[in-house]
Every structure is written in structure tokens, then in C-alpha cells.
C-alpha positions as CSV (number, residue, x, y, z in Angstrom):
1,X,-2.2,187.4,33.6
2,X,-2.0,190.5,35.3
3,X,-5.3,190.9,36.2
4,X,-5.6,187.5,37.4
5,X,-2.7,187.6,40.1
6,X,-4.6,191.2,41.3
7,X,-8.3,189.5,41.3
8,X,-6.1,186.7,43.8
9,X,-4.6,189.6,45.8
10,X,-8.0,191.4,46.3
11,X,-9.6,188.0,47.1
12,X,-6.8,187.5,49.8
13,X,-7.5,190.6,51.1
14,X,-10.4,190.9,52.0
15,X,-10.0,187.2,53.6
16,X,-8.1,188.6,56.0
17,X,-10.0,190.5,59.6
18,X,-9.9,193.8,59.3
19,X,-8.1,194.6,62.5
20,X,-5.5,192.0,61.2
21,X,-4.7,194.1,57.8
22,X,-4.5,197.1,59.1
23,X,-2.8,196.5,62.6
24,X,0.1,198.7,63.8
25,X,2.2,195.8,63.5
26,X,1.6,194.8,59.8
27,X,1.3,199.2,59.1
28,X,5.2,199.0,60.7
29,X,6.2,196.4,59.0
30,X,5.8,198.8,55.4
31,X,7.5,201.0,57.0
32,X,5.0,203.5,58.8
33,X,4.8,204.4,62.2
34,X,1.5,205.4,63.3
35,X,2.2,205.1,67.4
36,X,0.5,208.1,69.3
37,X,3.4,209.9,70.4
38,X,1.5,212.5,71.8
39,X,0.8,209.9,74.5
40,X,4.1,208.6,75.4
41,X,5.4,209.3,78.4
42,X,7.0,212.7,79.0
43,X,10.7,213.2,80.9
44,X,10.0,214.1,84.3
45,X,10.5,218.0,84.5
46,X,14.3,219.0,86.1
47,X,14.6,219.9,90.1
48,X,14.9,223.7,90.7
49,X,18.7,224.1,92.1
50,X,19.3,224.9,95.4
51,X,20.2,228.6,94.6
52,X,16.6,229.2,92.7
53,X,15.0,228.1,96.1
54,X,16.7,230.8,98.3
55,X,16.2,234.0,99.2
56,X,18.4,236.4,96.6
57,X,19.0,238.8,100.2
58,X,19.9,235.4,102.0
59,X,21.9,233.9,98.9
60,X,24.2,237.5,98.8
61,X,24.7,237.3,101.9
62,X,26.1,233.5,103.0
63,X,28.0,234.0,99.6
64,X,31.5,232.5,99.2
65,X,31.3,231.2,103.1
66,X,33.2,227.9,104.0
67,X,31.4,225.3,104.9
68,X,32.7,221.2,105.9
69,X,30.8,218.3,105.1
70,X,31.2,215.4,107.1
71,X,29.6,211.9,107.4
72,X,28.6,209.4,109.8
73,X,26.3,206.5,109.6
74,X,24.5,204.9,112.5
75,X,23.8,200.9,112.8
76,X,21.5,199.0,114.5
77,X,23.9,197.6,116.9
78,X,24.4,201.3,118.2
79,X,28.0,201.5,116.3
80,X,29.2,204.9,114.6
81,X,31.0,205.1,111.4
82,X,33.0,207.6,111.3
83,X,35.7,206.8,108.1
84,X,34.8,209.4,105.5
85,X,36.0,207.8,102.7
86,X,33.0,205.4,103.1
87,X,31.1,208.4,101.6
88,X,33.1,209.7,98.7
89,X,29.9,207.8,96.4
90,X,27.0,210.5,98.5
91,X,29.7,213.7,99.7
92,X,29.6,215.4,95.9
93,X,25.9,215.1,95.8
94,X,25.8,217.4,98.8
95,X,28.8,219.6,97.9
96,X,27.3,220.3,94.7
97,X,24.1,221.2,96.1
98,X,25.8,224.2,98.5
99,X,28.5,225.1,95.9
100,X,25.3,225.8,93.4
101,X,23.6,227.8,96.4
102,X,27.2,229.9,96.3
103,X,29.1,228.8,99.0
104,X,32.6,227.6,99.2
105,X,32.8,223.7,100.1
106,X,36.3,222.2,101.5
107,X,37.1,218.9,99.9
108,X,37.1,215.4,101.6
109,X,41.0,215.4,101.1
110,X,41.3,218.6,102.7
111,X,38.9,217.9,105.8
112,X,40.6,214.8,106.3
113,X,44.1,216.3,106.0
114,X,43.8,218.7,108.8
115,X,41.1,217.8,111.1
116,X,42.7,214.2,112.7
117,X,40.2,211.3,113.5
118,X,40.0,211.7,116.8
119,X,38.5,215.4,116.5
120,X,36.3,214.5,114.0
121,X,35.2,211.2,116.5
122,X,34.4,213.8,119.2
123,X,32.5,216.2,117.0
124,X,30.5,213.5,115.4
125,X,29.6,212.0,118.9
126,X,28.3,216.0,119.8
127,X,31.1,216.9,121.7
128,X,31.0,220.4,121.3
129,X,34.3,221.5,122.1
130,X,35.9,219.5,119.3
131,X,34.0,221.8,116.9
132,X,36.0,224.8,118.3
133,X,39.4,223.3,117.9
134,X,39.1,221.3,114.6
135,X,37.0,223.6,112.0
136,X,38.0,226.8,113.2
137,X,41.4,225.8,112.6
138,X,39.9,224.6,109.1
139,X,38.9,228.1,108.5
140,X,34.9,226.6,108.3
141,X,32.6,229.1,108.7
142,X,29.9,226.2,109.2
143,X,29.8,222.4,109.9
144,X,27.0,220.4,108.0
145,X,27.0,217.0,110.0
146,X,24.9,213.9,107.5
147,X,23.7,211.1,109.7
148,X,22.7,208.1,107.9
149,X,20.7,205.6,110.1
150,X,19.4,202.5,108.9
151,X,17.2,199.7,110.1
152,X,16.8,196.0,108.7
153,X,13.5,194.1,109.1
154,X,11.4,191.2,108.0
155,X,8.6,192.0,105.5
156,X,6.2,189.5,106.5
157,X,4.0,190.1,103.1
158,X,6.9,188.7,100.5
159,X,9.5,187.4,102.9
160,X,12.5,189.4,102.3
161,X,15.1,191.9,104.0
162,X,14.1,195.2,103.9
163,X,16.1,198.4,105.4
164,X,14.1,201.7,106.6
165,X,16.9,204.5,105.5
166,X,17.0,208.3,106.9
167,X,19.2,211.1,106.4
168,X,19.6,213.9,108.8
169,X,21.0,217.6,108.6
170,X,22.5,219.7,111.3
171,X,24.1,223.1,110.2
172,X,26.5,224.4,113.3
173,X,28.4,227.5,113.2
174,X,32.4,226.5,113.8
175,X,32.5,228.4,116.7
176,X,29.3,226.5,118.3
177,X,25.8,225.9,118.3
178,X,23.3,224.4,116.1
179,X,22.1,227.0,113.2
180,X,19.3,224.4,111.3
181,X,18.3,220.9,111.1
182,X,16.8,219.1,108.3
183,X,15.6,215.3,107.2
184,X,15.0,213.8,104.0
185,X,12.0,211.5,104.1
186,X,12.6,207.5,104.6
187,X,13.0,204.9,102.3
188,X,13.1,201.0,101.9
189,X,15.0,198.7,100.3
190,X,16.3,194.9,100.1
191,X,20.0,195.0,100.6
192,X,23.0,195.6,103.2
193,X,24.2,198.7,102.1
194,X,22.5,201.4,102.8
195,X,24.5,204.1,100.4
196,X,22.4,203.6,96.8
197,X,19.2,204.7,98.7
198,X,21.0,207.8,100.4
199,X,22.1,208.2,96.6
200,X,18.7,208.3,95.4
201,X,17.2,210.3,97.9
202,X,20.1,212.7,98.0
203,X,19.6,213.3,94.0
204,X,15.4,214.0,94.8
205,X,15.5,216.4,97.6
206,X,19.3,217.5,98.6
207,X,18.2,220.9,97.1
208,X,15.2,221.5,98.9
209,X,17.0,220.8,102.2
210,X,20.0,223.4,101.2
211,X,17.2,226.3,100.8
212,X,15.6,225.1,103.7
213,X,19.3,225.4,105.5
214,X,19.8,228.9,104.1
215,X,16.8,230.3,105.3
216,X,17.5,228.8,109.3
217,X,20.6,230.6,109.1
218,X,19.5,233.9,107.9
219,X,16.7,233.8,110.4
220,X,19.3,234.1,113.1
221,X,20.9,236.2,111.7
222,X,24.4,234.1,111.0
């Protein structure tokens, strides 16, 4: 009786394709796993931090300096946002970036508490003397101004809303003038908002801009 059922199975067997008995899906289903993992794809390999990309003489020296973050985002209908609480989702991103480079950051809460709106309106709108008399009171060494500006169009191809997003950079000193500039490239999206993109290119390239920060200021001399 034995040997009967095994002349059946053998018969069965070879009944079957070939590709069929021995394909990864009927191999897993035993319980082996013969998927090329040498193939699969690989983690994407980590950013260099900020402080890895700057000079060690630069780094030492722009160590433990104050610096103030602040925010404002452009429309399309020419209006300025100014409310920096808006931002509390992209500001880390950016703090953490200097704070790894060795500097000292000031908080939101601690901008917002002692430099009043209307200070920070002037600044934002490049009035220069609002810079003297709100972050020097702060105690900022520098002033690293983010403006957002964003553009909605058509795309004709698949018929929906896309946004064209940049980020731009200007390092003052507290006491005046502008010490580097910096942009992260552009980006598209469908949506209204346009903070997840900043959040996304922020994460890529927020480091590179830092360095690139660092080294405008030690080329003056600052």
C-alpha cells in the first residue's frame, strides 16, 4: 500500500511544470525562504550633520553664539505672515540643525516673549532699524530670517493644483547687516499648505545650508 500511494505521488509530480513545483511561492509555502536578499533595497545612507560639514577653526569659533530663528511666509496675493506659531511644525528642524553645529538657539517662547509683534513686523519687512532694538535687547548675536514663498498653478498634463515651494536664508548680525544667504531648491506639490514640503526639504538639506551659513560668516570675519 505504501508503495502504491508513493508511485501516485511521483506520478503527480512530475505532472506538474517544473517552474510550478519549484516556484518561490510553493518553496515558501514549506517554509523556506529563498528571496535574494542581497538585492533588496538598501536604507538610504544617513545626512552628515551640520557640525561634520564645517570648518573645525570656524565651528570653535561661532561656538555657544546666540542665534534667533524667525519665520515668515510669502503668498501669492503679496500678504506676509508673520505669526510664529504657524511654524512650531518646521522651527525645530532648523534649531536642531544650528544647535548640532554648536550654537546656542533661543526658543519660539522666548523670541516671542520679548521681541513684540510689531518689531518683529518691521524686521521681517527689512526694516533694519528694528533689528537693532529688538535682538540686541534679545541678547542675539545673529538673526536667521526663513522665507517661505509659495506659488499655486494649473498642471495642464493631469489637471490638478500644484504649488512651486522655496525656502530662503538670510544670516544678519543683531547689530546690522546681512552676514550669508542661502536657498533650498524648489519643490511641487498638490495641496494648500505649503508646510509638509518645507518639512521635507528642511529634513534633506537644512544641514548643508547651516555649513554653508558658517563658512559666510567666518569669511567676514563675524
Amino acid at each position: 500500500m505504501r508503495l502504491a500511494w508513493l508511485s501516485v505521488a511521483a506520478t503527480l509530480l512530475a505532472a506538474m511544470p517544473f517552474d510550478s513545483a519549484l516556484s518561490p511561492a510553493s518553496v515558501q509555502a514549506q517554509g523556506l525562504d529563498l528571496s535574494d536578499r542581497g538585492n533588496r533595497p538598501q536604507a538610504a545612507p544617513q545626512r552628515a550633520p551640520a557640525g561634520a560639514l564645517i570648518d573645525p577653526a570656524c565651528r570653535r569659533r561661532l561656538a555657544n553664539r546666540k542665534i534667533a530663528i524667525v519665520f515668515t511666509e510669502v503668498r501669492e496675493d503679496g500678504g506676509r505672515l508673520i505669526q510664529q506659531r504657524r511654524y512650531a511644525g518646521v522651527f525645530p528642524l532648523v534649531a536642531d540643525a544650528l544647535r548640532r553645529a554648536g550654537m546656542t538657539v533661543y526658543t519660539q517662547e522666548e523670541i516671542n516673549r520679548q521681541v513684540a509683534q510689531e518689531e518683529l513686523r518691521r524686521f521681517l519687512n527689512n526694516e533694519a532699524d528694528a533689528a537693532l532694538t529688538a535682538f540686541q535687547r534679545l541678547g542675539a548675536a545673529y538673526v536667521l530670517r526663513a522665507t517661505i514663498e509659495s506659488r499655486a498653478m494649473m498642471n495642464p498634463m493631469i489637471r490638478v493644483k500644484q504649488v512651486s515651494v522655496s525656502v530662503s536664508f538670510a544670516l544678519s548680525a543683531s547689530s546690522g547687516g546681512i552676514l550669508g544667504q542661502a536657498e533650498m531648491s524648489e519643490a511641487s506639490f498638490t495641496g494648500a499648505d505649503p508646510l509638509p514640503i518645507v518639512r521635507d526639504i528642511l529634513r534633506e538639506q537644512i544641514d548643508g545650508v547651516v555649513a554653508d551659513l558658517y563658512a559666510s560668516v567666518c569669511a567676514r570675519g563675524r
